[in-house]
Backbone and ligand atoms as CSV (ligand in chain L), in Angstrom:
chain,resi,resn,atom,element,x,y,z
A,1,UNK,N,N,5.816,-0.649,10.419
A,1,UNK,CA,C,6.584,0.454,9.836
A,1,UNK,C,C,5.641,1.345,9.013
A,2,UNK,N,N,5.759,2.913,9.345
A,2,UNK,CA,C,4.793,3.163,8.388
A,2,UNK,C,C,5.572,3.812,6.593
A,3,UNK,N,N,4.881,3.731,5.998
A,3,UNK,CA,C,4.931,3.784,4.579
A,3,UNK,C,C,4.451,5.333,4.302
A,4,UNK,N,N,2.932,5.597,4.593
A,4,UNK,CA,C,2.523,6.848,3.880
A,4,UNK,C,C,2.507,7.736,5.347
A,5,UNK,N,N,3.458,8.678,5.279
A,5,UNK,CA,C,3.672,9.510,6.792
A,5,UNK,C,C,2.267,10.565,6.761
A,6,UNK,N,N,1.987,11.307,5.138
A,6,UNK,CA,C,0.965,11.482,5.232
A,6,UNK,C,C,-0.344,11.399,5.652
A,7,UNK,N,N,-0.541,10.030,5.594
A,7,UNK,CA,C,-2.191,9.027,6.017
A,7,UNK,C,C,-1.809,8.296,6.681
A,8,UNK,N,N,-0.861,8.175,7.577
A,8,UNK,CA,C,-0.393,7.172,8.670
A,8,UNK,C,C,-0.593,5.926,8.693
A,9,UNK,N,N,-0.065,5.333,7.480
A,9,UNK,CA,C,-0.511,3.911,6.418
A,9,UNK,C,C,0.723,3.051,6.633
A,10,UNK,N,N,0.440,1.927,7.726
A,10,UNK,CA,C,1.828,1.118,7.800
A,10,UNK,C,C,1.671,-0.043,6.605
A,11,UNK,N,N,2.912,-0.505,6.351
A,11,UNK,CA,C,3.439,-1.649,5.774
A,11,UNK,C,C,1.684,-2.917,6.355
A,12,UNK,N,N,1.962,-2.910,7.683
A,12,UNK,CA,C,0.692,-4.146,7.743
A,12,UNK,C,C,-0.546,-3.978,7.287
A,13,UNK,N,N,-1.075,-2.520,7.280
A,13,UNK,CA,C,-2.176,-2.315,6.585
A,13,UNK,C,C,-2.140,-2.841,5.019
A,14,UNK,N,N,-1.013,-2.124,4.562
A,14,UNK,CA,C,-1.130,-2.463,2.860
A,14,UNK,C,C,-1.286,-3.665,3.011
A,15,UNK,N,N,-0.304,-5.060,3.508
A,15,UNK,CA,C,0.269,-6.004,3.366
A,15,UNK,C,C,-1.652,-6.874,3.440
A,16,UNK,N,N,-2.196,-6.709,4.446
A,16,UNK,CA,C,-3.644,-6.727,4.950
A,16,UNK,C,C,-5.066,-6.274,3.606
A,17,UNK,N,N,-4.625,-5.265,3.377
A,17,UNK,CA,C,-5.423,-4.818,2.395
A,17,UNK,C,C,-5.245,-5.189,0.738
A,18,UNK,N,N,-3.953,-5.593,0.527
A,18,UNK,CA,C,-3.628,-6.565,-1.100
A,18,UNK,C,C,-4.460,-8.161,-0.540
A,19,UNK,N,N,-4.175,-8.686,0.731
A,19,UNK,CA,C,-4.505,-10.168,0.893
A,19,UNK,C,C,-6.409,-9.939,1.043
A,20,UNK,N,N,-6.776,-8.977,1.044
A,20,UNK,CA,C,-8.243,-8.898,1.219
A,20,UNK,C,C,-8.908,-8.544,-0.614
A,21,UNK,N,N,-7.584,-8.623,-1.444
A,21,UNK,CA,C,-8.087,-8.171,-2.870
A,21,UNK,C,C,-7.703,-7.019,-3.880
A,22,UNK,N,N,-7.377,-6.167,-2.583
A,22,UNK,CA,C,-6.920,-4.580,-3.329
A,22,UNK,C,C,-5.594,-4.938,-4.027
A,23,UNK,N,N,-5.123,-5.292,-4.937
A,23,UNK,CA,C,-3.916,-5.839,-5.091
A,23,UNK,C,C,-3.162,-5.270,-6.487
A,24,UNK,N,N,-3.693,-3.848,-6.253
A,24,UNK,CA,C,-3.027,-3.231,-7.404
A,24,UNK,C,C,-3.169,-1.652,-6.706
A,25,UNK,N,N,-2.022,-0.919,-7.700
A,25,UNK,CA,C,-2.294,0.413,-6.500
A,25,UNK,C,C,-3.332,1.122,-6.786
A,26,UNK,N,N,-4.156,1.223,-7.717
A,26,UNK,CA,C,-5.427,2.287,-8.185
A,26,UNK,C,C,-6.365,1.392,-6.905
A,27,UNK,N,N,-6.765,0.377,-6.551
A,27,UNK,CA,C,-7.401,-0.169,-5.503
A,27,UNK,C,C,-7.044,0.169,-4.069
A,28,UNK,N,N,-5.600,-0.031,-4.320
A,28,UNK,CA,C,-5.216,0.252,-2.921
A,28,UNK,C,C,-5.593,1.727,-2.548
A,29,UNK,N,N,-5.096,2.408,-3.022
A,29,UNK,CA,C,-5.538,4.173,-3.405
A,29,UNK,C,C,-6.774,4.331,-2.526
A,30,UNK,N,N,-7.668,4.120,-3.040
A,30,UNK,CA,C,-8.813,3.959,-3.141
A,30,UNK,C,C,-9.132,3.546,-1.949
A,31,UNK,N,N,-9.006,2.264,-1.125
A,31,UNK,CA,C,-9.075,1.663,0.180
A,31,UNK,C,C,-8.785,2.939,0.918
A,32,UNK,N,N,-7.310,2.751,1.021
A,32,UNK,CA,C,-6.646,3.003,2.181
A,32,UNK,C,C,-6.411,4.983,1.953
A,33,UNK,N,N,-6.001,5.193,0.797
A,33,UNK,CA,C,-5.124,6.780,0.733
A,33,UNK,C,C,-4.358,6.715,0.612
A,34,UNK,N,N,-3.950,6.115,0.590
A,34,UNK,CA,C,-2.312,5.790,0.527
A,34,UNK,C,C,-1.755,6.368,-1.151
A,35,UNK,N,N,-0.839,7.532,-0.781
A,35,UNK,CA,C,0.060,8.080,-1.865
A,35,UNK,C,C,-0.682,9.131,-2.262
A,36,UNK,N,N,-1.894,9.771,-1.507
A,36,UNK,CA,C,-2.909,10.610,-2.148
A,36,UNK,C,C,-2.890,12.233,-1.529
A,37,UNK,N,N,-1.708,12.160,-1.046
A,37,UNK,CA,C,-1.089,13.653,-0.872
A,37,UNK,C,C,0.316,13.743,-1.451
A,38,UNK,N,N,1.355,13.561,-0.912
A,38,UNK,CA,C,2.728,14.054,-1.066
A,38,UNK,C,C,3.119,12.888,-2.301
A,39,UNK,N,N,3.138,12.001,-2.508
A,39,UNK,CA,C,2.862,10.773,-3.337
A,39,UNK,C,C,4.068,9.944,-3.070
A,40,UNK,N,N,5.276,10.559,-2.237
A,40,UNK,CA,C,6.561,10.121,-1.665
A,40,UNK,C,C,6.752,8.508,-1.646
A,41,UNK,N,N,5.324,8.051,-1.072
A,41,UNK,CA,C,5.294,6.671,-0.629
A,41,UNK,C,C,4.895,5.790,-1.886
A,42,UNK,N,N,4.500,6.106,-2.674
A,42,UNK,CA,C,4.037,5.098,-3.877
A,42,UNK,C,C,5.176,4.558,-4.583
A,43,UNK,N,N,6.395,4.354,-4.114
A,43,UNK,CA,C,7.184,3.510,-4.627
A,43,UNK,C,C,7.424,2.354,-3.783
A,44,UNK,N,N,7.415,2.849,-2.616
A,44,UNK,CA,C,7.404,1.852,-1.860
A,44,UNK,C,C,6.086,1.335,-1.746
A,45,UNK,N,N,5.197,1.613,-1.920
A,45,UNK,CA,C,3.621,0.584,-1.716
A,45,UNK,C,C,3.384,-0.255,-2.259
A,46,UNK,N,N,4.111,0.342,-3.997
A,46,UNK,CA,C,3.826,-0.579,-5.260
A,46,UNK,C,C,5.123,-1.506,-5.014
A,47,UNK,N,N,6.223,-1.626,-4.351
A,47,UNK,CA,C,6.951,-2.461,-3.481
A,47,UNK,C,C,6.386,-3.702,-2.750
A,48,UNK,N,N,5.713,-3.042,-1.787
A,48,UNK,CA,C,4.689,-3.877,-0.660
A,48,UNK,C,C,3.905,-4.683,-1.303
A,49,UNK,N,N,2.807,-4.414,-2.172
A,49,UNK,CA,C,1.811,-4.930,-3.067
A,49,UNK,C,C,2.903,-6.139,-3.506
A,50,UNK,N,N,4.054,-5.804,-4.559
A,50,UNK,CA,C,4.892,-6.885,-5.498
A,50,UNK,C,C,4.983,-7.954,-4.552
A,51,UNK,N,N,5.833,-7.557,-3.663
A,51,UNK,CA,C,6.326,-8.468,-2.751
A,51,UNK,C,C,5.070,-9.430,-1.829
A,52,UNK,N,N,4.159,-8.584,-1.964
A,52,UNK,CA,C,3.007,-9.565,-0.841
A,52,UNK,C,C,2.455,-10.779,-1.773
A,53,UNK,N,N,2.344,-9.751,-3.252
A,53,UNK,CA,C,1.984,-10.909,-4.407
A,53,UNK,C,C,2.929,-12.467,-4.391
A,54,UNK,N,N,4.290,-11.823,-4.215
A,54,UNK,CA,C,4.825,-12.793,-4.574
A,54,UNK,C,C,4.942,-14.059,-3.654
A,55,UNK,N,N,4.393,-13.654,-2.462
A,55,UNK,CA,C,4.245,-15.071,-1.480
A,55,UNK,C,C,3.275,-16.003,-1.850
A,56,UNK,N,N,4.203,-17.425,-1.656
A,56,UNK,CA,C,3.639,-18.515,-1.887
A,56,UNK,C,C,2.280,-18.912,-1.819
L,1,FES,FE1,FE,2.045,8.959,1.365
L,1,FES,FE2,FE,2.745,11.491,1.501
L,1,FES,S1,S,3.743,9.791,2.405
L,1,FES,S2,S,1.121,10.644,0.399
């Protein structure tokens, strides 16, 4: 699913890129782009990030 329509940034990338470390959004940012035009998607990223954290 993608997340940032802007930077064509799906859900598996983020999900991929917090489990490799980026695990906060100024990192993620940074990686990927993600939220670094329209910024629409940074509620849902910082979503993605929580939730990936929170697996076991
Ligand atoms: Fe991510 Fe626009 S949808 S910056």
């Amino acid at each position: 699913m993608y997340v940032c329509l802007c930077r064509g940034i799906t859900d598996t990338q983020i999900r991929q890129a917090v489990q490799s470390g980026k695990d906060d959004f100024r990192q993620l940012k940074q990686a990927l782009e993600v939220g670094s035009q329209c910024g629409k998607c940074v509620r849902m990223a910082q979503e993605i990030i929580r939730s990936e954290l929170d697996q076991p």
